[in-house]
C-alpha positions as a printed Julia matrix, in Angstrom:
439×3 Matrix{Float64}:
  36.81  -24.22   70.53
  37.95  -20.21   71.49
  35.61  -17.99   71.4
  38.09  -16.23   69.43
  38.79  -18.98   66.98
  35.34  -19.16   66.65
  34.74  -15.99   65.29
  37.44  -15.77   62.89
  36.02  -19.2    61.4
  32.27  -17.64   60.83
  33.82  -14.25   59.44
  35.86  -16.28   56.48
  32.81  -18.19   55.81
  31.17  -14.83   55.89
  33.7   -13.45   53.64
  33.41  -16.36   51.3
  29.8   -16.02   51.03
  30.0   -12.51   50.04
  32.73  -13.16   47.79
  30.9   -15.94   45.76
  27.71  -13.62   45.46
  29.62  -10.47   44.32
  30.87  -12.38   41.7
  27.52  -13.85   40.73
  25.74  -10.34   40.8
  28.7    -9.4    38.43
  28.66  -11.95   36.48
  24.87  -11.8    35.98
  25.13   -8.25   34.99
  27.96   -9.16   32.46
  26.22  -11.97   30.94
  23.09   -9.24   30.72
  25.6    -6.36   28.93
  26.7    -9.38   27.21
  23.45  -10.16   25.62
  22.27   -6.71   25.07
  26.04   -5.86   22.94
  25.26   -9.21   21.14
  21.3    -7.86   20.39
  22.19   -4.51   19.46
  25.24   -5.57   17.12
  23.16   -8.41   15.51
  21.42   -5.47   14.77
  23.47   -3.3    13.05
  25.33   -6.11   11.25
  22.14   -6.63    9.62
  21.43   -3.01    8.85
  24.73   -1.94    7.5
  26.8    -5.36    6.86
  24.5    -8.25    6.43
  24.65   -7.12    2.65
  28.32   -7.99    1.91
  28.83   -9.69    4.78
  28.49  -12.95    6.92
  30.02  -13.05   10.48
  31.35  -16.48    9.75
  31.92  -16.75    6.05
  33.28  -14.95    3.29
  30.49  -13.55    0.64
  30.94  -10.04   -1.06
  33.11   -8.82    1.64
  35.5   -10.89    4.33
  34.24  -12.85    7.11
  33.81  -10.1     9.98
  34.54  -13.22   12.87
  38.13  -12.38   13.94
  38.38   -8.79   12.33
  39.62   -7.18   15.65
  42.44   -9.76   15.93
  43.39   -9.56   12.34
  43.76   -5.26   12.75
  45.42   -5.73   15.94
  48.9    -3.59   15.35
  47.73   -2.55   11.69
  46.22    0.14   11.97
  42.89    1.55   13.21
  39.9    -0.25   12.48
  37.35    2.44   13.5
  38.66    4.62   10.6
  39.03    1.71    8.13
  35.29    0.67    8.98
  33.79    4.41    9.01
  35.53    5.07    5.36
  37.96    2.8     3.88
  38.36    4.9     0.57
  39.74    7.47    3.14
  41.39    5.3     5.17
  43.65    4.07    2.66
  44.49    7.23    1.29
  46.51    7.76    4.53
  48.95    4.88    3.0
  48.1     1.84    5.46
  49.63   -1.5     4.33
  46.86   -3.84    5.71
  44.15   -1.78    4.19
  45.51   -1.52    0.82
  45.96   -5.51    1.19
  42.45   -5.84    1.99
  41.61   -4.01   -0.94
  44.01   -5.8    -3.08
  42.68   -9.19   -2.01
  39.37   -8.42   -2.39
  39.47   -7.32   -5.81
  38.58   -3.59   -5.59
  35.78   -3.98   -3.3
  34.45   -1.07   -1.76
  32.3    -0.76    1.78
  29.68    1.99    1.16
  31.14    4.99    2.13
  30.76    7.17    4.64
  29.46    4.4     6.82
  27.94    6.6    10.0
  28.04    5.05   12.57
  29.96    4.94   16.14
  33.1     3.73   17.58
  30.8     2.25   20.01
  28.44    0.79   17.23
  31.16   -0.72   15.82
  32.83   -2.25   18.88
  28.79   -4.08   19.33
  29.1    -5.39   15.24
  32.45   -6.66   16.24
  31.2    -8.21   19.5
  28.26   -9.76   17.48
  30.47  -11.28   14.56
  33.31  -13.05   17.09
  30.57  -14.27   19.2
  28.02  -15.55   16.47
  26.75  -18.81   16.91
  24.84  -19.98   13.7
  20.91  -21.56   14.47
  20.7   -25.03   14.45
  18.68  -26.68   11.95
  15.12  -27.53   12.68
  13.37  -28.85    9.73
  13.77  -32.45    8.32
  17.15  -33.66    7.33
  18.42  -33.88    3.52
  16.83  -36.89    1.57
  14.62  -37.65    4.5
  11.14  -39.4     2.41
   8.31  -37.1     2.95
   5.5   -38.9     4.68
   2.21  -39.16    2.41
   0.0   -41.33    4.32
  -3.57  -40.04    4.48
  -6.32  -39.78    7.12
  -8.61  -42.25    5.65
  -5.69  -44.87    4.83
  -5.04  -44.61    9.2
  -9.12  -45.52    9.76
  -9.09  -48.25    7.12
  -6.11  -49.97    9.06
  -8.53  -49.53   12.29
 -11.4   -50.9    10.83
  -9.91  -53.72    9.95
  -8.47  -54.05   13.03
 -11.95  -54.48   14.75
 -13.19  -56.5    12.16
 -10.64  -58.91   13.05
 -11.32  -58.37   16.91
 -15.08  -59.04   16.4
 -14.24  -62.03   14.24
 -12.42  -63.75   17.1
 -15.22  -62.74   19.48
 -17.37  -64.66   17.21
 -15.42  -67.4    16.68
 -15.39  -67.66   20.23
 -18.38  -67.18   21.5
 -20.13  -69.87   19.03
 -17.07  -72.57   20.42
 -18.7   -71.66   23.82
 -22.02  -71.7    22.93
 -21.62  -75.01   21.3
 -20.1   -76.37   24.82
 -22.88  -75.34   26.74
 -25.38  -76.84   24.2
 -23.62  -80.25   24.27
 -23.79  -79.95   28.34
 -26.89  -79.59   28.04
 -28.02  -82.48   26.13
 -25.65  -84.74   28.03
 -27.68  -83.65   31.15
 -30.86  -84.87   29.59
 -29.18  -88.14   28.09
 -28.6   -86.48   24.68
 -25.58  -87.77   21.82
 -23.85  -84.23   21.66
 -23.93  -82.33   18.67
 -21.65  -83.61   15.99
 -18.47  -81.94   15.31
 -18.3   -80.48   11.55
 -15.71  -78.31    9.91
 -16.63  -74.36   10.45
 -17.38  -74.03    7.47
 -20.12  -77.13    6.82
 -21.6   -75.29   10.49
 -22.01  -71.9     8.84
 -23.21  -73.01    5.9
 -26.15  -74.79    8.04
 -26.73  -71.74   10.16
 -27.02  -69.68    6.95
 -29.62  -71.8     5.69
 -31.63  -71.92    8.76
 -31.87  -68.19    8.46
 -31.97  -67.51    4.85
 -34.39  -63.86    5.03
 -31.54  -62.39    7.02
 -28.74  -63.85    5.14
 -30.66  -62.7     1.8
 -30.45  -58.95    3.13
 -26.69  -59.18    4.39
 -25.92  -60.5     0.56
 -27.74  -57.22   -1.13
 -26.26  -55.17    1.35
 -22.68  -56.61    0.77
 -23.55  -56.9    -3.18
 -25.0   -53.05   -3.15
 -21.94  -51.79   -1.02
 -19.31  -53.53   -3.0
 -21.25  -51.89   -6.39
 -21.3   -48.56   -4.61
 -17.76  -49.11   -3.8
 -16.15  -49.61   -6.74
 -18.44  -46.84   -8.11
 -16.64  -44.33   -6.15
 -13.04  -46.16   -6.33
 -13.49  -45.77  -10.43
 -14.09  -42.2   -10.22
 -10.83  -40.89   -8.47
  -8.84  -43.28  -10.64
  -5.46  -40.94  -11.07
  -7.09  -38.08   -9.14
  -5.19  -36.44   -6.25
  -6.33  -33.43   -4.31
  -9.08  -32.85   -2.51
 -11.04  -33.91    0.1
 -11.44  -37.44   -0.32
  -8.44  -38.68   -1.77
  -4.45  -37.93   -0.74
  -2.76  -35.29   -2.14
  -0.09  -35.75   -4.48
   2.92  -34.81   -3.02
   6.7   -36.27   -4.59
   9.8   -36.07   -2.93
  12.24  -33.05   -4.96
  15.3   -33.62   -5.15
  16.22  -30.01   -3.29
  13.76  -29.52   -0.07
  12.07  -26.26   -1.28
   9.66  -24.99    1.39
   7.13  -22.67   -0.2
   5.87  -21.84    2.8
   9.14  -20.11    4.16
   9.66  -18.47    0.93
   6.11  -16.87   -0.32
   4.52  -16.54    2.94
   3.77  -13.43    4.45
   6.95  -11.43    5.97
   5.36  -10.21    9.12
   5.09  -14.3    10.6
   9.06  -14.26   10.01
   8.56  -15.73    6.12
  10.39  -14.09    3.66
   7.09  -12.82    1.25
   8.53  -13.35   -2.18
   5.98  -13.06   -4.67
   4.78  -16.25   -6.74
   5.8   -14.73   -9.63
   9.06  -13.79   -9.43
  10.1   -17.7    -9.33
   7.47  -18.35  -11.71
   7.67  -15.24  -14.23
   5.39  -16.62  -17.26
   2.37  -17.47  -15.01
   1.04  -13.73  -16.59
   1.92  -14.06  -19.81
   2.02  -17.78  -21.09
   0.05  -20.95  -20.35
   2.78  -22.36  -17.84
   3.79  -20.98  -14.81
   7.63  -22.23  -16.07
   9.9   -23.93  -12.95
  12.48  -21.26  -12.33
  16.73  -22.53  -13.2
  19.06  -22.69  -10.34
  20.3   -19.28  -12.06
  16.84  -17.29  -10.32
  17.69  -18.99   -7.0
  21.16  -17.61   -7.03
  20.1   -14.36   -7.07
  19.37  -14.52   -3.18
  21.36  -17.98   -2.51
  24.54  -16.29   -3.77
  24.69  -14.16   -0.52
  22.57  -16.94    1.59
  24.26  -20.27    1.78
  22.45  -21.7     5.14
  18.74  -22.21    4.92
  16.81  -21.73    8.28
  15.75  -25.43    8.81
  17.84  -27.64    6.37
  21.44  -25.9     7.1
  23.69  -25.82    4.09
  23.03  -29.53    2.75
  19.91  -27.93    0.64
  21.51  -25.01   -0.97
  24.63  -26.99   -1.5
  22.59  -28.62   -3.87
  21.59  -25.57   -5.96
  25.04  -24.46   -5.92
  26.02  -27.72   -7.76
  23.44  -27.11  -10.29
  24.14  -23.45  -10.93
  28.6   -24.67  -11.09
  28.9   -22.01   -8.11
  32.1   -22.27   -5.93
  31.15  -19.88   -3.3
  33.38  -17.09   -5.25
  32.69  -17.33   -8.73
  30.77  -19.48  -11.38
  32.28  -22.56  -13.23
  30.43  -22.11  -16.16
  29.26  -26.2   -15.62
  25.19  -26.2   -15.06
  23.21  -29.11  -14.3
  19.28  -28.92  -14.59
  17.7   -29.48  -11.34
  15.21  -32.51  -11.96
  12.49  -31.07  -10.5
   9.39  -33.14  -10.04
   5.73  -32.51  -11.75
   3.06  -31.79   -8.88
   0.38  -30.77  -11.21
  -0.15  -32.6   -14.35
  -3.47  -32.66  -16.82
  -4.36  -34.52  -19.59
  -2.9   -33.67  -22.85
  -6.66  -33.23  -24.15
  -6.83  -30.22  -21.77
  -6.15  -26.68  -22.87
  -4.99  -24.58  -19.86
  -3.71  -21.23  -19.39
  -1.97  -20.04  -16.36
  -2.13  -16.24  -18.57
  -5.8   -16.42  -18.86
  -6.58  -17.25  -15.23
  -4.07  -14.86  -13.74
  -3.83  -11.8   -15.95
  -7.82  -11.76  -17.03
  -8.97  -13.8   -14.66
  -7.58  -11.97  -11.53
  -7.4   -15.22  -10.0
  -4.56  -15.67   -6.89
  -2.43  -18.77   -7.09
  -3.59  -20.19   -3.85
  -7.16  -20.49   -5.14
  -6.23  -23.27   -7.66
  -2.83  -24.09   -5.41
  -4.4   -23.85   -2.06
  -2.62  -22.77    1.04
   1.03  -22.91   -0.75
   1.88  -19.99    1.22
   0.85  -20.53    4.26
   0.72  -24.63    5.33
   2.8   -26.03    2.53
   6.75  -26.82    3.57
   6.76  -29.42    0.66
   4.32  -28.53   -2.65
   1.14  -30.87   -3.3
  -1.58  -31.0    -5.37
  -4.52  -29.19   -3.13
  -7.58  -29.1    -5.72
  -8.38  -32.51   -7.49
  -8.51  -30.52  -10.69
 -10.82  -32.6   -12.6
 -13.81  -31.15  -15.26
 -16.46  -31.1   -12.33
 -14.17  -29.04  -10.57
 -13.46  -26.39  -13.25
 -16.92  -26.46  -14.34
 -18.12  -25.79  -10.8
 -15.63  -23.08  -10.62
 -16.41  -21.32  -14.13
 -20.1   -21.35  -12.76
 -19.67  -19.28   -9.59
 -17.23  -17.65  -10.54
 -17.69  -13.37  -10.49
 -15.85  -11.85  -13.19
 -14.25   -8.61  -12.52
 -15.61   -6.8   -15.52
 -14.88   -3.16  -14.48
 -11.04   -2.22  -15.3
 -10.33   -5.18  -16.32
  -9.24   -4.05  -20.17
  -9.98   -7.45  -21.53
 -13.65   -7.28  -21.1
 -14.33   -3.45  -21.94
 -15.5    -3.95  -25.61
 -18.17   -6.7   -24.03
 -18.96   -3.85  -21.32
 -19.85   -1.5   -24.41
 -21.44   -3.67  -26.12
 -23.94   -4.84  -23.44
 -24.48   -1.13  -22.54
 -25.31    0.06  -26.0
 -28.79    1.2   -26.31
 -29.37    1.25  -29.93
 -28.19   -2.75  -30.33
 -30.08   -3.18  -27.65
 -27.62   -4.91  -25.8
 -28.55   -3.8   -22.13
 -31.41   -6.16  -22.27
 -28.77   -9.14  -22.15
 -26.71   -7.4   -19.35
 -29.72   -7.21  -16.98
 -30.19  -11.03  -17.77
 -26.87  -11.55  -16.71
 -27.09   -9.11  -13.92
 -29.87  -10.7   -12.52
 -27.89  -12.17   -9.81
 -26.21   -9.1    -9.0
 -23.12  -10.42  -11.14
 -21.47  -12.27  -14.43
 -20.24  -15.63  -14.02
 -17.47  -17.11  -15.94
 -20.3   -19.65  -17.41
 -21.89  -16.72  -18.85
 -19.44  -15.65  -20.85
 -18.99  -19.04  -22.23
 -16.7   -20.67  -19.85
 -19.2   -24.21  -20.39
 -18.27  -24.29  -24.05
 -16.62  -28.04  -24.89
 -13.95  -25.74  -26.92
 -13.28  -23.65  -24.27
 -10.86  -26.02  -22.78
 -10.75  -28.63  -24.94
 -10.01  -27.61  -28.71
């Protein structure tokens, strides 16, 4: 080939190379500017629209997805967004349809912020991509199986595996016996059923097989000892939590725990408003869900499916309410015996107890709500008698407090005795009495 031909061949390739880089430097850097537009206007959709608005769906306001396109050759969109009231004052068609169609609604006004703000909140709504789901699909059955239940199955498993080994070993055993006495001129050993042949060894060796019955007999005893008294008790350590599938996935986790690991830190009682002042903690209506759920319609791990399902039970049509409730049939996690006086008042507003000491980690570890404590009479008892009480400032307790201090009735001399620990107990102030609870 020319030398000249040559040449010309490795500068195209040259330019080609340089080419194809230039435009993946640029478009590196504009998939970078890209991100950092979407970043910032995720942003300040969140900070000054995420109230009314969705990017993708209607909700107090329009869906902001398109909103460029739809103003294109309207008007000016910059003014509209920065103050609308204004804005249509200047006699704009499209705004004053906007307003029409939307019933009145009005953006908070002056909105400050930029031309270039708003060009990033724009960017962010036509380019928003809504998170996937990542939590267990709608109606999937919520797996209960316990610890212990998994090393029962093993157990058995090498019971069965040193059963055979048995089995087999004796069969060989019994071979080499028989060898042996046809080697020395011997009839072999007569073939019996297994069980006729155990029944022989076991009387050969009746000490041992005496202590393998009491052990058995004792075990069994102990056994069914234990077995009788978790009958209908859940919670706990030894036994598996209760822990029924709802008909709406509700994970308490998500909503109560703490905001700064990305939860949402909604106070107990704001779902469950009597817990202070009545002896149920009351299941909140599909009406205190709506509150939030009217302005969020995709949960983080379940998508829409789950909320859907509220929405049906509060007669919501995404725009306005039907009027047509059903009651969400929510089921019982914690149930007592209808001989049991409880009060959720008594623990909470005297007792200054928090609900994850009788709950357990609900806030924290629980996507699906279980029965953590076994809540049985040993249990409260145990409680009531290390229990502190928080005498000072409590209000319930400051006539006892006087009492106990007054000289002249000489009740101090009872305070030290209860003091004599360092603290009052709940036992102390009665919390063993039968009537207590059970009255």
């Amino acid at each position: 080939m020319p030398l000249l031909a040559r040449i010309s061949e490795r500068s195209h390739d040259f330019v080609q190379v340089s080419l194809a880089f230039c435009l993946f430097l640029f478009s590196s850097v504009a998939s970078a500017q890209d991100a950092a537009q979407y970043a910032t206007g995720e942003k300040l959709f969140k900070m000054h629209c995420g109230s009314c608005h969705k990017p993708d769906a209607d909700m107090t306001g329009p869906a902001l997805k398109g909103a460029r396109a739809r103003w294109e050759g309207q008007g000016d969109i910059y003014a509209w967004v920065k103050n609308n009231a204004a804005y249509r004052k200047t006699g704009n068609a499209y705004a004053q349809k906007i307003y029409d169609a939307w019933k009145g609604a009005l953006m908070t006004a002056p909105l400050s912020v930029s031309n270039e703000e708003i060009d990033a909140i724009l960017y962010y709504a036509d380019n928003y991509a809504p998170p996937a789901p990542t939590g267990p699909v709608a109606g999937t059955p919520v797996e209960t199986a316990s610890n212990n239940e998994s090393s029962w199955i093993w157990l058995l498993v090498l019971a069965l595996l040193f059963l055979v080994v048995g089995l087999s070993l004796a069969g060989v055993k019994r071979g080499l016996e028989n060898s042996v006495r046809e080697a020395e001129g011997l009839e072999p050993i007569a073939d019996m059923p297994r069980i006729q042949r155990f029944r022989k060894w076991a009387w050969e060796h009746k000490v041992f097989m005496s202590f393998v019955g009491l052990f058995l007999t004792v075990w069994v005893i102990l056994r069914l000892w234990d077995a009788a008294w978790v009958i209908g008790v859940y919670g706990g350590d030894e036994v598996p939590h209760y822990k029924p599938e709802q008909p709406i996935l509700f994970n308490h986790t998500l909503h109560a725990g703490k905001a700064d690991k990305g939860n949402l830190g909604i106070n107990c009682q704001y779902c469950h408003s009597s817990a202070e002042k009545s002896k149920h903690a009351g299941i909140p209506s599909a009406n205190v869900c709506m509150n939030c759920h009217k302005a969020v319609d995709t949960g983080r791990k379940t998508g829409k499916a789950e909320i859907a399902k509220i929405y049906a039970a509060a007669g919501w049509d995404g725009k306005e309410f039907s009027g047509k409730e059903t009651p969400i049939r929510w089921v019982k996690v914690h149930n007592l015996p209808d001989h049991v006086a409880f009060s959720h008042a008594t623990h909470v507003a005297i007792g200054k107890l928090e609900c994850q000491e009788c709950h357990g980690p609900i806030d924290s570890e629980m996507d699906v709500a279980e029965q953590w404590a076994p809540l049985t009479m040993g249990w409260c008892i145990t409680c009531h008698n290390q229990r502190e009480v928080k005498m000072a400032g409590n209000g319930y307790y400051d006539e006892v407090m006087a009492r106990l201090n007054d000289d002249e009735k000489l009740g101090h001399r009872e305070l030290q005795q209860y003091l004599e620990d360092g603290k009052i107990t709940v036992r102390e102030l009665g919390g063993w009495e039968c009537a207590k609870c059970h009255h």
